[in-house]
VEXVEX-302143 format. One record per residue (C-alpha): residue number from 0; chain; residue in three letters; y, x, z. Coordinates in steps of 0.02 Angstrom, whole numbers, plus 50000, padded with zeros to 5 digits. Each point is the difference from the previous one (the first is absolute). Example, Ala and Ser with C-alpha at 12.3 -4.5 7.8 and 13.67 -1.06 7.14 Angstrom:
2
ATOM num chaine residu    c2    c1    c3
ATOM   0      A    ala 49775 50615 50390
ATOM   1      A    ser 50172 50069 49967
END
This chain:
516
ATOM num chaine residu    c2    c1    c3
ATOM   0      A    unk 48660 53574 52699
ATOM   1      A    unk 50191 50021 50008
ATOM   2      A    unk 50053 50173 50039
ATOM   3      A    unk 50136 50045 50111
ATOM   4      A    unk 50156 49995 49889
ATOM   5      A    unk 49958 49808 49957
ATOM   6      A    unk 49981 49947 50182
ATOM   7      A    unk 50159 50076 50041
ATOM   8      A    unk 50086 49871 49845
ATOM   9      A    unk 49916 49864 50051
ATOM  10      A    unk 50057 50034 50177
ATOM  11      A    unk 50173 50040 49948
ATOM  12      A    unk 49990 49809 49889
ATOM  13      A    unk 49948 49917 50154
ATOM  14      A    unk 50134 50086 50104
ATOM  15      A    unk 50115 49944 49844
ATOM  16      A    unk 49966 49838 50008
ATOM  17      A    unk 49988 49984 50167
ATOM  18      A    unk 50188 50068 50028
ATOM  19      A    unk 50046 49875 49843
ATOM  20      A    unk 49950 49853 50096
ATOM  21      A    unk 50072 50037 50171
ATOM  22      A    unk 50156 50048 49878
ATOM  23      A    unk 50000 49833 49930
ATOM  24      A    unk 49984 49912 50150
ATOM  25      A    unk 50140 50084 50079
ATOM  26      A    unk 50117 49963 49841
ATOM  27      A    unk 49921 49819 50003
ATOM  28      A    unk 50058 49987 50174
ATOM  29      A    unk 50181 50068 49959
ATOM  30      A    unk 50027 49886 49866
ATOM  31      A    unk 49943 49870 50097
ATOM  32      A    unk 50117 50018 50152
ATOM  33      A    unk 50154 50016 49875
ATOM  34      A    unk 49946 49849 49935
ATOM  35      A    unk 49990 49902 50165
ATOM  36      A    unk 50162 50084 50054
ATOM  37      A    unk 50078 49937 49830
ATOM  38      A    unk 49930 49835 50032
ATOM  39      A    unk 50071 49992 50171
ATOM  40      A    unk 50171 50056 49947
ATOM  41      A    unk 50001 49863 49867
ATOM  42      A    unk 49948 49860 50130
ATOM  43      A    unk 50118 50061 50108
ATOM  44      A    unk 50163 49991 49843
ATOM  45      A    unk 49927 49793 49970
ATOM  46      A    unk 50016 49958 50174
ATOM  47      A    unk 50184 50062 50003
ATOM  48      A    unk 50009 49916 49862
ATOM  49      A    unk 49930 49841 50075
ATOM  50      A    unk 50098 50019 50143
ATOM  51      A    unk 50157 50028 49918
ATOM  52      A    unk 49986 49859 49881
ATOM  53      A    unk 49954 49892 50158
ATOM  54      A    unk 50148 50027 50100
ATOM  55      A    unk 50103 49981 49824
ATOM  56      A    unk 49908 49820 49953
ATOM  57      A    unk 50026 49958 50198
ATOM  58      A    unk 50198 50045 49966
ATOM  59      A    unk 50017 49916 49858
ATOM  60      A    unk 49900 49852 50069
ATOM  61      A    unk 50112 49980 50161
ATOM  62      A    unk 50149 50003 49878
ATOM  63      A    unk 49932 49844 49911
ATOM  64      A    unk 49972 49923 50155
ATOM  65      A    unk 50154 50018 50053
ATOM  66      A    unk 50088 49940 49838
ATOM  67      A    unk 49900 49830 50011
ATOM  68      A    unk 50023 49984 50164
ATOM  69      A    unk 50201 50023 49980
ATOM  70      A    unk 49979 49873 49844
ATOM  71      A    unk 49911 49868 50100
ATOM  72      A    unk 50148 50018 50141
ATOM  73      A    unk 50149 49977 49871
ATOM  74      A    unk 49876 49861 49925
ATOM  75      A    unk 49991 49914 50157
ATOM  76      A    unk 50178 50017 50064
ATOM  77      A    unk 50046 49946 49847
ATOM  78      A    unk 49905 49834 50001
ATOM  79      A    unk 50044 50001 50197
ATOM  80      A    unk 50192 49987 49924
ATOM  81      A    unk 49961 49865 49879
ATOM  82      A    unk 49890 49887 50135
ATOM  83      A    unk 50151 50013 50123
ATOM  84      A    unk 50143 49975 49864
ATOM  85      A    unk 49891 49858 49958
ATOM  86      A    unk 49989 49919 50167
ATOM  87      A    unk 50191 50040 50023
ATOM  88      A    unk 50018 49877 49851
ATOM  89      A    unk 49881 49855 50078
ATOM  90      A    unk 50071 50023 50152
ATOM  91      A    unk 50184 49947 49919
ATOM  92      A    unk 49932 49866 49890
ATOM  93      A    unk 49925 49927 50165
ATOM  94      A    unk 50153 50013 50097
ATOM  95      A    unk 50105 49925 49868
ATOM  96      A    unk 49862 49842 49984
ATOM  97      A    unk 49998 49999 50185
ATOM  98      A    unk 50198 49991 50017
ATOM  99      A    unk 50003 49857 49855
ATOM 100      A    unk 49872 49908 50098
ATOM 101      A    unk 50093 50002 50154
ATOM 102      A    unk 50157 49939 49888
ATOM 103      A    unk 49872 49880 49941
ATOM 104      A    unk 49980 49925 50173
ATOM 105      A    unk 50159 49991 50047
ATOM 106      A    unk 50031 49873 49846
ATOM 107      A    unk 49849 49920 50063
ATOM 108      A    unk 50074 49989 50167
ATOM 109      A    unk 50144 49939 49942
ATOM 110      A    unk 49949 49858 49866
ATOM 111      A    unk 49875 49956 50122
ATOM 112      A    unk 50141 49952 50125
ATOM 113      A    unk 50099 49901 49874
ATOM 114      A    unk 49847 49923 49957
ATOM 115      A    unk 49962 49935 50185
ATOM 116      A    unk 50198 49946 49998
ATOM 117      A    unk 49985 49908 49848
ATOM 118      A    unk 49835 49920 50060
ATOM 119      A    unk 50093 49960 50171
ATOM 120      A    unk 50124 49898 49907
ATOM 121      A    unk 49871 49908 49877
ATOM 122      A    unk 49914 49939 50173
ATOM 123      A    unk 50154 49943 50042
ATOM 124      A    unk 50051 49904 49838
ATOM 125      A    unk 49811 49927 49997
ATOM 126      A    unk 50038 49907 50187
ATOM 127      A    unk 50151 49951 49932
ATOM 128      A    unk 49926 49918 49854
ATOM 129      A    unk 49861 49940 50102
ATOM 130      A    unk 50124 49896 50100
ATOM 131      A    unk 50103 49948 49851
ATOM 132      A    unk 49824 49938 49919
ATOM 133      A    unk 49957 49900 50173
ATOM 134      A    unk 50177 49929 50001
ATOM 135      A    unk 49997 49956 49812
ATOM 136      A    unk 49802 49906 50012
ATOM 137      A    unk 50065 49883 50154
ATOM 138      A    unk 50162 49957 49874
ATOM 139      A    unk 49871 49961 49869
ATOM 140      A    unk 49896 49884 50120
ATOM 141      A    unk 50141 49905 50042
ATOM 142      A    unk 50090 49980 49825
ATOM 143      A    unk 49806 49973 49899
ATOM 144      A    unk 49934 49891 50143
ATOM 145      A    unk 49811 50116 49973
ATOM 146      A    unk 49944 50114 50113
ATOM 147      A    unk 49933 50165 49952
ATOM 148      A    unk 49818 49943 49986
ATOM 149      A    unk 50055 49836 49892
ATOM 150      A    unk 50094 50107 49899
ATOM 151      A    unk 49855 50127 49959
ATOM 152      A    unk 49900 49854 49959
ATOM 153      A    unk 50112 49919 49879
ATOM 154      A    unk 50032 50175 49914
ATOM 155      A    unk 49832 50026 49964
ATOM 156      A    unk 49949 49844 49934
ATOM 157      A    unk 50157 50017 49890
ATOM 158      A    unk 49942 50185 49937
ATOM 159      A    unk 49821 49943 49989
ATOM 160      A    unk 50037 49868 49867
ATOM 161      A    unk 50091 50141 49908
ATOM 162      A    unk 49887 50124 50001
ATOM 163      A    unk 49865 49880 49963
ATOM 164      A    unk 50070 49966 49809
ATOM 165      A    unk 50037 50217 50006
ATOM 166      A    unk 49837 50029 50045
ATOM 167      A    unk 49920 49882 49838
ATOM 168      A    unk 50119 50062 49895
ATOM 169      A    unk 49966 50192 50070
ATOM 170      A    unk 49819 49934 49958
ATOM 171      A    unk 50022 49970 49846
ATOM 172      A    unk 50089 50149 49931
ATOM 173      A    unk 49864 50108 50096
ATOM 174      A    unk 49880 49939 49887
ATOM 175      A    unk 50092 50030 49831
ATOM 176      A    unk 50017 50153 50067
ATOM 177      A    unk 49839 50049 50023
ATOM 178      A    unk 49940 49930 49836
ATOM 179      A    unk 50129 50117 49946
ATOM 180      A    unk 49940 50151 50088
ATOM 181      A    unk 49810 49955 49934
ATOM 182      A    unk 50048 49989 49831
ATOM 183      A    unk 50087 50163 50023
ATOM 184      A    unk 49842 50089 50114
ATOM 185      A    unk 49871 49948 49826
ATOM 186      A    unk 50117 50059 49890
ATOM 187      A    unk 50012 50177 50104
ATOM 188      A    unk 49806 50000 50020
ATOM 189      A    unk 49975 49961 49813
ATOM 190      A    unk 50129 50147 49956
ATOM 191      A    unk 49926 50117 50128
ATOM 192      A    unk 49830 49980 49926
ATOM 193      A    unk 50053 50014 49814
ATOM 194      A    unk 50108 50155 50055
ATOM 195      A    unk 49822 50070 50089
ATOM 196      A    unk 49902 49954 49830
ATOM 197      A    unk 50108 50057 49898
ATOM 198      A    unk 49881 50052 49828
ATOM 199      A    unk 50026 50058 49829
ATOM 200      A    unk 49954 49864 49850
ATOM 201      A    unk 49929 50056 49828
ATOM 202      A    unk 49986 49849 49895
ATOM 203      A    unk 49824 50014 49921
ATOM 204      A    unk 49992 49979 49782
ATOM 205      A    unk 49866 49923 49911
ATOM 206      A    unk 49968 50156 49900
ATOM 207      A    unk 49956 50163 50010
ATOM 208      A    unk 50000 50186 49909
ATOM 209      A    unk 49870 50134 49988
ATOM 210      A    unk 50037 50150 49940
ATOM 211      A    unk 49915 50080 49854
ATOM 212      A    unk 49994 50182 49970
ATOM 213      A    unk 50050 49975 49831
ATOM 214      A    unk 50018 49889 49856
ATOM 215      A    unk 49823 50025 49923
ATOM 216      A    unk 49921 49903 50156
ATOM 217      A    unk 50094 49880 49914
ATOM 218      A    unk 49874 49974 49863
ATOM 219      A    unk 49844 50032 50098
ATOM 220      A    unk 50034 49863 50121
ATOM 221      A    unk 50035 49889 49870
ATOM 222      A    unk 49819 50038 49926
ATOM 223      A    unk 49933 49974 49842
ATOM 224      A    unk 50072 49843 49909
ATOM 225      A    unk 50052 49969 50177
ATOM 226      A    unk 49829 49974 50107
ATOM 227      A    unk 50051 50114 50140
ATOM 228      A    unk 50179 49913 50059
ATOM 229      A    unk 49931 49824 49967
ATOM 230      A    unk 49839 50075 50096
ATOM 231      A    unk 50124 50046 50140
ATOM 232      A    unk 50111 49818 50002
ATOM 233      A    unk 49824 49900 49996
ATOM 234      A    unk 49951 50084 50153
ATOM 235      A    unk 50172 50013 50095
ATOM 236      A    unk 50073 49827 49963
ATOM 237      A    unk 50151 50134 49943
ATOM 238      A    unk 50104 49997 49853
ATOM 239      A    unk 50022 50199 49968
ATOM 240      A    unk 50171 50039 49888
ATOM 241      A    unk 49993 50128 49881
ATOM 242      A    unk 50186 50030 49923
ATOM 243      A    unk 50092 50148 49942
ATOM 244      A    unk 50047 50045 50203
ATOM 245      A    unk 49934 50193 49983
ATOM 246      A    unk 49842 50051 50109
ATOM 247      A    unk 50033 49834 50091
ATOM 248      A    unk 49857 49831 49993
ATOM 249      A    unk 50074 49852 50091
ATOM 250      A    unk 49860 49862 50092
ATOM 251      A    unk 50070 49816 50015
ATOM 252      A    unk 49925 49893 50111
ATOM 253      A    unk 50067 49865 50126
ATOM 254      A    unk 49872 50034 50114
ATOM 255      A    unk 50021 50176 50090
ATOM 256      A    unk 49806 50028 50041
ATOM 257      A    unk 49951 49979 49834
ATOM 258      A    unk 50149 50095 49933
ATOM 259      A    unk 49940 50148 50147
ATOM 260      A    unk 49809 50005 49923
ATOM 261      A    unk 50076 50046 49834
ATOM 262      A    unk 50099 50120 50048
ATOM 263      A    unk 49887 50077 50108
ATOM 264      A    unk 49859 50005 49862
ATOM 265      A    unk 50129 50038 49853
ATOM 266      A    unk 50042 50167 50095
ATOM 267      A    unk 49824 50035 50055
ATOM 268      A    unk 49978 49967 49805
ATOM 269      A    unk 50135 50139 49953
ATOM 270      A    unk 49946 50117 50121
ATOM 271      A    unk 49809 50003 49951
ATOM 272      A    unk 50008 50001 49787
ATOM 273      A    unk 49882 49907 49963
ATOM 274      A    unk 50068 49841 49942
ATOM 275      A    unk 49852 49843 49938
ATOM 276      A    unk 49978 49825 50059
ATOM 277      A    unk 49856 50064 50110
ATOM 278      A    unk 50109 50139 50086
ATOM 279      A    unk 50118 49860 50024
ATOM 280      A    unk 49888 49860 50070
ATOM 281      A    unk 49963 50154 50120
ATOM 282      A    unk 50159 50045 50039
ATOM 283      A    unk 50032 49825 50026
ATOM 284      A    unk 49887 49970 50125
ATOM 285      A    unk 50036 50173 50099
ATOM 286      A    unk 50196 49936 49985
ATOM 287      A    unk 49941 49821 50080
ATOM 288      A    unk 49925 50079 50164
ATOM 289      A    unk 50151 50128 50010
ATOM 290      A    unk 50098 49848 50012
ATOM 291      A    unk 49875 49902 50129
ATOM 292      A    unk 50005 50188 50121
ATOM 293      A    unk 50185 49974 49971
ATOM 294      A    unk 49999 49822 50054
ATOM 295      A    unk 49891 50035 50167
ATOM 296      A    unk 50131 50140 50024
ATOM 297      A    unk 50161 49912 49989
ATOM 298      A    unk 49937 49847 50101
ATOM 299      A    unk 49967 50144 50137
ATOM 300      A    unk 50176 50078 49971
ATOM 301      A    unk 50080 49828 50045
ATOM 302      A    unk 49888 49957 50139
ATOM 303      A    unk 50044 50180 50085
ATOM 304      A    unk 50199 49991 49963
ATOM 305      A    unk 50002 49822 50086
ATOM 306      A    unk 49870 50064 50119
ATOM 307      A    unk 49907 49816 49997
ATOM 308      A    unk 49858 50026 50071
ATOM 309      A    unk 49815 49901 49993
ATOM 310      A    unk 50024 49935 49810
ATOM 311      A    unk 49821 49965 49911
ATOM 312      A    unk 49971 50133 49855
ATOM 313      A    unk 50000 49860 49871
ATOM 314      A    unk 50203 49956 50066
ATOM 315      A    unk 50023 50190 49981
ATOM 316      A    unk 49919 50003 49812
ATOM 317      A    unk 50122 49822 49965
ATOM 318      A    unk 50136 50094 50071
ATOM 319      A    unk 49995 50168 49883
ATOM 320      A    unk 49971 49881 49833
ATOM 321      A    unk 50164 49935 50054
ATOM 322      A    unk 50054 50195 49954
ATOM 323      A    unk 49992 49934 49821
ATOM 324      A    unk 50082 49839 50013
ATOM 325      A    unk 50193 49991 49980
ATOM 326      A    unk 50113 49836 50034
ATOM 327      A    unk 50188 50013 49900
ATOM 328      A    unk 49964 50205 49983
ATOM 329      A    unk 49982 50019 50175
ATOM 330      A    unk 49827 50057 50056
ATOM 331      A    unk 49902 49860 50103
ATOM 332      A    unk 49906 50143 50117
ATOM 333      A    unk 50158 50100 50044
ATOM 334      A    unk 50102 49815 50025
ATOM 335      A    unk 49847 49954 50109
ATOM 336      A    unk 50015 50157 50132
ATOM 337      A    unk 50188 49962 49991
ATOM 338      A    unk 49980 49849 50062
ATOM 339      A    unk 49898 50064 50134
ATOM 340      A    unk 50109 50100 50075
ATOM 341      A    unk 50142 49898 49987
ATOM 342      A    unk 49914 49871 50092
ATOM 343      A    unk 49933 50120 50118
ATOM 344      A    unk 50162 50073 50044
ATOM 345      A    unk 50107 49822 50027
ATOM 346      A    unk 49843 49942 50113
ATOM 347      A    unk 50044 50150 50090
ATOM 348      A    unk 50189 49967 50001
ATOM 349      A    unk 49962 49825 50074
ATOM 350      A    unk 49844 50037 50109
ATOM 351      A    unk 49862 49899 49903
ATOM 352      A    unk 49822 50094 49964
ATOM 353      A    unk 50043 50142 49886
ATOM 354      A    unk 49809 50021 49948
ATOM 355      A    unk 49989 49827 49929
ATOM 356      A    unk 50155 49996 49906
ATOM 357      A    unk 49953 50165 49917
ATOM 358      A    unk 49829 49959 49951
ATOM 359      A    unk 50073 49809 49949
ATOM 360      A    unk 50121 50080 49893
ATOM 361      A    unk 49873 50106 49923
ATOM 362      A    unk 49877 49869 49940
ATOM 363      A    unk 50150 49868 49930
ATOM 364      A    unk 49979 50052 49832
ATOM 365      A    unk 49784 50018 50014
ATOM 366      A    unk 49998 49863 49903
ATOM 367      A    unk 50077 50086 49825
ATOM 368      A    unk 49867 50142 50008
ATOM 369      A    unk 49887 49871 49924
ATOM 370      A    unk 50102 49843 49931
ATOM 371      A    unk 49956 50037 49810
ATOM 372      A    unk 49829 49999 50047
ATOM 373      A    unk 50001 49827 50112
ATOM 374      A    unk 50087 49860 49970
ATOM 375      A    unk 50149 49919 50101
ATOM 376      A    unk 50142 50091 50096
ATOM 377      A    unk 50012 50156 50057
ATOM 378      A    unk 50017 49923 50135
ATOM 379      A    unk 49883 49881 50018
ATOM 380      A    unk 49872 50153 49943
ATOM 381      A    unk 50075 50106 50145
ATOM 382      A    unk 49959 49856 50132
ATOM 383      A    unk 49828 49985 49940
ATOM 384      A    unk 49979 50190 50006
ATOM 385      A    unk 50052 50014 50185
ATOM 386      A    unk 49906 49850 50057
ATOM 387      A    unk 49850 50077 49903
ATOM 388      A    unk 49980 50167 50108
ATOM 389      A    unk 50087 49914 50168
ATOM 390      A    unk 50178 50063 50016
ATOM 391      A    unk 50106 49929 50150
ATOM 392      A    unk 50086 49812 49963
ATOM 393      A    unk 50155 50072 50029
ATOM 394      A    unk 49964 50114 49831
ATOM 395      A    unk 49938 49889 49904
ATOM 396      A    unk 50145 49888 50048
ATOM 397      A    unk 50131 50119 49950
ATOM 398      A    unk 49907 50023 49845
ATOM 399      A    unk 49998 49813 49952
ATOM 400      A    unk 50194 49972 50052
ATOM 401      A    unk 50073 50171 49940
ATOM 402      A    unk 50055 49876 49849
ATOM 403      A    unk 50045 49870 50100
ATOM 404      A    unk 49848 49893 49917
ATOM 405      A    unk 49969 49963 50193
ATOM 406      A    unk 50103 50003 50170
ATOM 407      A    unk 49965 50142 50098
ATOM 408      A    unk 49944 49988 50166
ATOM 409      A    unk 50051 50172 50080
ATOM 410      A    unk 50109 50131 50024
ATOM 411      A    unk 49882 50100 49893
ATOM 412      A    unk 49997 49888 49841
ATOM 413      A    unk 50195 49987 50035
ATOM 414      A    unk 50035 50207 49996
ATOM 415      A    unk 49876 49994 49843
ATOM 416      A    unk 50102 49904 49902
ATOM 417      A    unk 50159 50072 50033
ATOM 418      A    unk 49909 50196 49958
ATOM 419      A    unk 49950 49906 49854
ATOM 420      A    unk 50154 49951 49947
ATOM 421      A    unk 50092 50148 50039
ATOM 422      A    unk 49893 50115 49901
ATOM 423      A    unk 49992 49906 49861
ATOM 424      A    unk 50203 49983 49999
ATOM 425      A    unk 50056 50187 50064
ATOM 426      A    unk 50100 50070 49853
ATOM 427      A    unk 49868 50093 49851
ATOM 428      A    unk 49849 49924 50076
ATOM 429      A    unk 49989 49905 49850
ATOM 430      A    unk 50062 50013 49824
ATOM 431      A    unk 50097 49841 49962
ATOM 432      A    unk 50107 50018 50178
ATOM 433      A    unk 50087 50150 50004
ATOM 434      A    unk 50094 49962 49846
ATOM 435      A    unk 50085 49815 50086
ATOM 436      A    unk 49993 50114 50179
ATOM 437      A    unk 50128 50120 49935
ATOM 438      A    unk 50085 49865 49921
ATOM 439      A    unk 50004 49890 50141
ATOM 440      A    unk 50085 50167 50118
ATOM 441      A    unk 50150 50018 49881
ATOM 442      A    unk 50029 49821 49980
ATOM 443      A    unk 50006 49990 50192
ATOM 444      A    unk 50106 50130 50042
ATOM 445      A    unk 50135 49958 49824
ATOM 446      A    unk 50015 49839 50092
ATOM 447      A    unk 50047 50051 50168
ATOM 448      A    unk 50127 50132 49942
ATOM 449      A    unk 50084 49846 49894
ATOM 450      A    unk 50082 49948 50139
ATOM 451      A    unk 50148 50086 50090
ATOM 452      A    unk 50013 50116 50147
ATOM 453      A    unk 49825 50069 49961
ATOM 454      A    unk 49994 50161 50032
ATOM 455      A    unk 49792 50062 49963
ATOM 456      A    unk 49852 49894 49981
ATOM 457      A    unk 49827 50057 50010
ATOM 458      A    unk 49842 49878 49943
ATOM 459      A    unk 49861 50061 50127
ATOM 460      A    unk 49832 49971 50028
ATOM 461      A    unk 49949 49943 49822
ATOM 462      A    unk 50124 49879 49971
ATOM 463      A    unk 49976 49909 50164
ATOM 464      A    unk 50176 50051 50055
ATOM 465      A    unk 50148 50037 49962
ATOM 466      A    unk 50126 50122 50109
ATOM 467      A    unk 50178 49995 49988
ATOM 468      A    unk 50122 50103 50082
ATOM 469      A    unk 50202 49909 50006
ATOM 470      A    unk 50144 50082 50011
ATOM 471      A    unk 50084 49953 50162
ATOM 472      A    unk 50166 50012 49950
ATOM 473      A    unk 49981 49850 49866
ATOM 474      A    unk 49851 49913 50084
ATOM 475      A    unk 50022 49939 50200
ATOM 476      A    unk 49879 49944 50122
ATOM 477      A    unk 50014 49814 49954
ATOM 478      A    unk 50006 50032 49818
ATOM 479      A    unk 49842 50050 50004
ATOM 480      A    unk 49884 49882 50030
ATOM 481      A    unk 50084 49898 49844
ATOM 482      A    unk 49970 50157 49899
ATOM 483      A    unk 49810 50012 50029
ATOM 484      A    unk 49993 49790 49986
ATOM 485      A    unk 50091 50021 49815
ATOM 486      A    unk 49885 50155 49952
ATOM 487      A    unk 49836 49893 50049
ATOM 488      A    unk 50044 49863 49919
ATOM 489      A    unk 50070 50084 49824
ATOM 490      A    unk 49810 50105 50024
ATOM 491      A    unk 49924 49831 50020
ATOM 492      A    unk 50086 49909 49829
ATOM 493      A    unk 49979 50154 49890
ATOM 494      A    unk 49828 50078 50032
ATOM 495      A    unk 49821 49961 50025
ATOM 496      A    unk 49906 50095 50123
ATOM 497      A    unk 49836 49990 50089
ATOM 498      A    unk 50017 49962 50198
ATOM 499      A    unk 50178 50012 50072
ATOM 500      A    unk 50133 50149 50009
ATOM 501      A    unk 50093 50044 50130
ATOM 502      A    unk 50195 50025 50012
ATOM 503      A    unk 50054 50138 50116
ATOM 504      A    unk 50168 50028 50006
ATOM 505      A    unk 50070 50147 50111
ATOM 506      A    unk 50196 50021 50043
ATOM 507      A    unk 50034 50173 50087
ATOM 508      A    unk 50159 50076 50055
ATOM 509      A    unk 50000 50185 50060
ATOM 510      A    unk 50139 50118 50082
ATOM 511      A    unk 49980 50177 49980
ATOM 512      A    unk 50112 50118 50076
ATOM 513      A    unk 49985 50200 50039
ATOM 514      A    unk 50007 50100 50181
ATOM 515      A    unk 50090 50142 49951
END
């Protein structure tokens, strides 16, 4: 039991603590109102400060405005000014064109007045000569003895014999001078489709070179006491030269698909090693159906660049084995689609079936794909062939006459032969013309400039005529047609020239003078 002394502490603790706590509440609450009174005082500073700033952003704001707005006024006074100084200036120009066409007017009044004066007096001449007329046809009546209707009648039976004998002879010259103009029009649609076809030539050789990677293949395609090359020319049908050329083996053969095998299997040879007459009859063989792929291909290539449709597949095959068939150096295939489209483009020129004449001028040559293999002509094989898978008559036609061995009985055969011709004779199509072309140019134009007044001469379209350009001082108008007659007939007794070449002689005379 606690005694008295120790209930008095713990009284006096409770007490204590007691007084603490209504202590610290008191000081709690003290704090706590300075704190809210701070806190008021500080909200109370931002909103002056808010408001302050406000009215100084509103200021500053109304300032702007009213700078912009003052801008925009000078802006718009200013382009006021230009729009009115502008219309000022319309405003003269149209009073100045309205005053000159009021001066205008009154010259049009005026010439129109003189105009009606003058016409006034022509009236009055034209009854005067009326009259005059009347009085002069009743003289003529009574001196001739006719009357007007007699008269007419005996004038134009008198004019009608005349112009009868104008009229034949009128006739006449119309029709030399529309041969003329034809001759002229086939010559322009020749040139124009020679100019559209115009190709490059590369005369093909009888021999070619393969490569070697050096001189020791040398030995080892010669072979052992010489089994492997005579292996390789058995084979081929190919002569193979071996000389001291370095790294180079040359294959001669007058027939390009044989000559193609070899090569084909001589660098299939040199690229595999292995080098025996078995690896050659193998290589051989492999070469031999390269060539037949390249066959099919080619006879496709020509078929698609003269777009001839509906061709059987054997034509096709006979047309890439052309490919490897050459006529003076120039390749039969390529001379073939040449053909074509020369003949297709002067059908076009003169309206005839364009089709036809391509796929006629295609097959003209058919006959050479296989004429070492059949005998007769080329083109007598080349009729047979068409007949054989049922090509048009006009084709086979053309094919039969592109020689001439027959007449030809269309326009078709007609434009064959002349693509024919023309492809065979343009200058480097073949190897024995260009040298005699070029030959044939200078002689033309060294004897033109032999005579005198010539000025320049120019031999055009290959060879076919010759340009020449006078000087007018020297030469006149007259003189000239005795110029071009001498020149054609000195070209006639010194050359010799396929076809006929045309004199053209031009005289110009120019003034030139400067505006300054």
């Amino acid at each position: 039991m606690l005694t008295m002394p120790e209930y008095l502490i713990v009284i006096l603790i409770i007490v204590a603590l007691a007084l603490g706590i209504v202590f610290g509440i008191y000081y709690r609450k003290k704090v706590a109102e300075k704190e809210i009174s701070s806190a008021e005082d500080e909200a109370k500073r931002i909103i002056n400060d808010a408001i302050k700033s406000a009215e100084s952003k509103k200021r500053e704001t109304l300032l702007e405005a009213k700078e912009e707005i003052h801008k925009n006024r000078s802006e718009y006074e200013r382009e006021v000014k230009e729009r009115r100084s502008e219309l000022t200036k319309q405003e003269r120009r149209l009073q100045q064109r309205e005053e000159n066409l009021e001066k205008k007017n009154d010259n049009l009044d005026r010439k129109t007045d003189a105009l009606n004066e003058k016409i006034a007096s022509v009236e009055a001449q034209k009854t005067e000569l009326e009259n005059i007329k009347k009085s002069q046809l009743a003289k003529l009546q009574q001196i001739s003895g006719y009357s007007i209707e007699e008269a007419k009648k005996y004038l134009i039976d008198s004019v009608r014999s005349d112009v009868t004998h104008e009229m034949a002879a009128a006739i006449k010259e119309v029709k030399a001078q529309y041969k003329e103009e034809s001759d002229n029009i086939a010559r322009e649609i020749i040139t124009t489709s020679i100019q559209k076809c115009a190709v490059d030539h590369t005369s093909e050789i009888t021999v070619s070179a393969v490569e070697l990677p050096n001189d020791e293949m040398k030995g080892r395609i010669i072979g052992r006491e010489g089994r492997n090359i005579r292996s390789i020319e058995q084979l081929t049908g190919c002569d193979l030269i071996i000389d001291d050329t370095p790294e180079t083996i040359t294959i001669s053969s007058f027939d390009p698909m044989r000559r193609e095998v070899a090569r084909i299997a001589l660098e299939k040879l040199i690229s595999d090693g292995r080098i025996h007459p078995a690896r050659i009859e193998e290589m051989v063989v492999k070469a031999q159906k390269e060539v037949n792929n390249t066959i099919k291909s080619e006879g496709e290539r020509a078929v698609d660049e003269t777009n001839v449709q509906g061709l059987h597949s054997d034509i096709i095959k006979l047309l890439g084995r052309m490919r490897y068939r050459t006529s003076y150096g120039q390749n039969v295939l390529d001379h073939s689609i040449e053909v074509s489209n020369i003949a297709g483009l002067m059908a076009a020129e003169i309206g005839a079936d364009v089709t036809l004449a391509k796929r006629a001028g295609l097959l003209h040559d058919i006959g050479k794909s296989v004429d070492h293999e059949v005998e007769g002509s080329h083109v007598t094989i080349g009729v047979d062939i068409a007949k054989k898978y049922k090509e048009p008559d006009i084709v086979v036609n053309s094919i039969e006459s592109h020689h001439g061995d027959v007449e030809p009985q269309s326009v078709i055969a007609c434009l064959v032969q002349a693509a024919d011709a023309i492809s065979a004779s343009r200058p480097g199509a073949r190897r024995e013309n260009i040298e005699n072309y070029v030959k044939r140019l200078e002689k033309l134009e060294e004897i033109t400039k032999s005579f005198h007044g010539i000025d320049e001469c120019y031999a055009i379209q290959a060879g076919r005529e010759i340009r020449i350009m006078v000087k007018p001082e020297e030469i006149s108008e007259d003189q000239m047609v005795l110029l071009a007659r001498d020149i054609a007939t000195k070209i006639e007794n010194e050359m010799t020239y396929p076809g006929q070449i045309k004199v053209h002689v031009i005289r110009e005379t120019k003034a030139v003078e400067y505006a300054k």
